[in-house]
C-alpha positions as CSV (number, residue, x, y, z in Angstrom):
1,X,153.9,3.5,272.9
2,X,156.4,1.4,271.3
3,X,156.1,-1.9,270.2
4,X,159.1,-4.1,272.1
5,X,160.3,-6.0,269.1
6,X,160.5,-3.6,267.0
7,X,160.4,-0.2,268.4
8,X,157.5,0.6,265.4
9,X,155.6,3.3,267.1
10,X,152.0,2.2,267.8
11,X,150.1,5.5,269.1
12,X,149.9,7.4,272.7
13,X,147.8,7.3,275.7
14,X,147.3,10.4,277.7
15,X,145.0,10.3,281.4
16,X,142.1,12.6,280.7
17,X,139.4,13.2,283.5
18,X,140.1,10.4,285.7
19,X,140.3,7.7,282.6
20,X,142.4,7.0,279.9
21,X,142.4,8.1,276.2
22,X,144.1,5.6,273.9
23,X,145.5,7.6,270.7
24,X,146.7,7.1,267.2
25,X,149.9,7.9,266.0
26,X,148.8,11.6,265.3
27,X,146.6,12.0,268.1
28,X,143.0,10.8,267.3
29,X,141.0,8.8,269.6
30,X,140.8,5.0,269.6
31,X,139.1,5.0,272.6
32,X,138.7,5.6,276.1
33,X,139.3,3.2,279.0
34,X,139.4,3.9,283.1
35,X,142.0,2.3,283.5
36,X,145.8,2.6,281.9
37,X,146.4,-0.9,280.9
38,X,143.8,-1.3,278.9
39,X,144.2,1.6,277.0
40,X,148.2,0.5,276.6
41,X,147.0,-2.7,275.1
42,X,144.3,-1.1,272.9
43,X,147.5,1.0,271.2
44,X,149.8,-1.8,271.1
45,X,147.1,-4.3,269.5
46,X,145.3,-2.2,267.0
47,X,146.5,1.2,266.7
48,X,148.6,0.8,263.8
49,X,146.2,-2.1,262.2
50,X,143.3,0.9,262.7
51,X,145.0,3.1,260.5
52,X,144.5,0.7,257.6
53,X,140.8,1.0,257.7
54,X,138.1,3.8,256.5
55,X,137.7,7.0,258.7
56,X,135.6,9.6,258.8
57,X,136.8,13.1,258.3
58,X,135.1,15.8,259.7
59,X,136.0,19.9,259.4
60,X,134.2,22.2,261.9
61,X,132.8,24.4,259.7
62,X,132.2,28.5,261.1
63,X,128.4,28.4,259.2
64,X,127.6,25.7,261.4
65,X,126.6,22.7,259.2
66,X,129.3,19.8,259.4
67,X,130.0,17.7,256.5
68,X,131.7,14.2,257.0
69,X,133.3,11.9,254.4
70,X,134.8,8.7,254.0
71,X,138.9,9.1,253.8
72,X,141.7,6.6,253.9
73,X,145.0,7.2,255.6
74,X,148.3,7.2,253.5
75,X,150.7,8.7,255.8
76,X,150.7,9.2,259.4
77,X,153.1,10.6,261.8
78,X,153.4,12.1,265.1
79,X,152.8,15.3,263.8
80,X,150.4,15.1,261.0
81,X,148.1,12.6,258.9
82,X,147.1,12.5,255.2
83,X,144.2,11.5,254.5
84,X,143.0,10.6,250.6
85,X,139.7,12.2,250.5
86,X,137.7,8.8,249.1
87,X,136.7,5.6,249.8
88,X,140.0,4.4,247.9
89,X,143.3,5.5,247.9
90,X,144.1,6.1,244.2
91,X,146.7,8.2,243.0
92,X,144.0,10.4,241.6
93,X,142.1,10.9,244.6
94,X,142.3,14.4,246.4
95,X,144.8,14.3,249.3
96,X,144.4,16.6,252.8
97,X,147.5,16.8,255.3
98,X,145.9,17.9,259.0
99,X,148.3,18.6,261.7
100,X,148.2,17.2,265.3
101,X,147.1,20.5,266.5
102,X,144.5,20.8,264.2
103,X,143.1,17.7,265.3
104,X,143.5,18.4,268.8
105,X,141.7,22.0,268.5
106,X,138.8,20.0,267.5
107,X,139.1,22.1,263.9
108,X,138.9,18.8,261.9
109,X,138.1,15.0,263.7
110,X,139.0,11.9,262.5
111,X,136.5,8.7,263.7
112,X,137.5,5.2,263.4
């Protein structure tokens, strides 16, 4: 979904199990609506403004315990996010890159 004054690209919405799913940029979920036009406004009104704020990260781990933490996003595209792994984005701070796929596996999740 495009914005129409500017083009910017806003996020996706894809019909899941009778509803709608209303997606970031790189494919995590904003939320979920039954109906389409709800979801198209939810990406159009916040989903770039969402990316601004905390997330939580969290890696599906093979020993069974899964550890969340606070991340900021720094770059996100249709294809991948980075994340800086902190409350702040500092230019000291760890950085992670996690493609679309990944997220979509379920391998790591990203929560507004």
């Amino acid at each position: 979904m495009r914005r129409s004054d500017d083009q910017e690209l806003c996020g996706h919405i894809v019909h899941v199990d009778g509803g709608w799913h209303a997606l970031t940029v790189f494919g995590a979920v904003l939320g979920t609506h039954d109906h389409r036009d709800p979801a198209v406004r939810q990406v159009l009104d916040v989903g770039l403004a969402f990316l601004a704020d905390r997330w939580t990260l969290r890696h599906r781990c093979s020993g069974g315990e899964d550890d969340d933490e606070i991340v900021c996003i720094i770059e996100a595209t249709p294809t991948s996010v980075t994340v800086a792994r902190g409350v702040y984005a500092l230019p000291d701070t760890p950085k992670l890159t996690i493609t679309r796929d990944q997220i979509v596996s379920g391998e790591w999740t990203l929560r507004h």
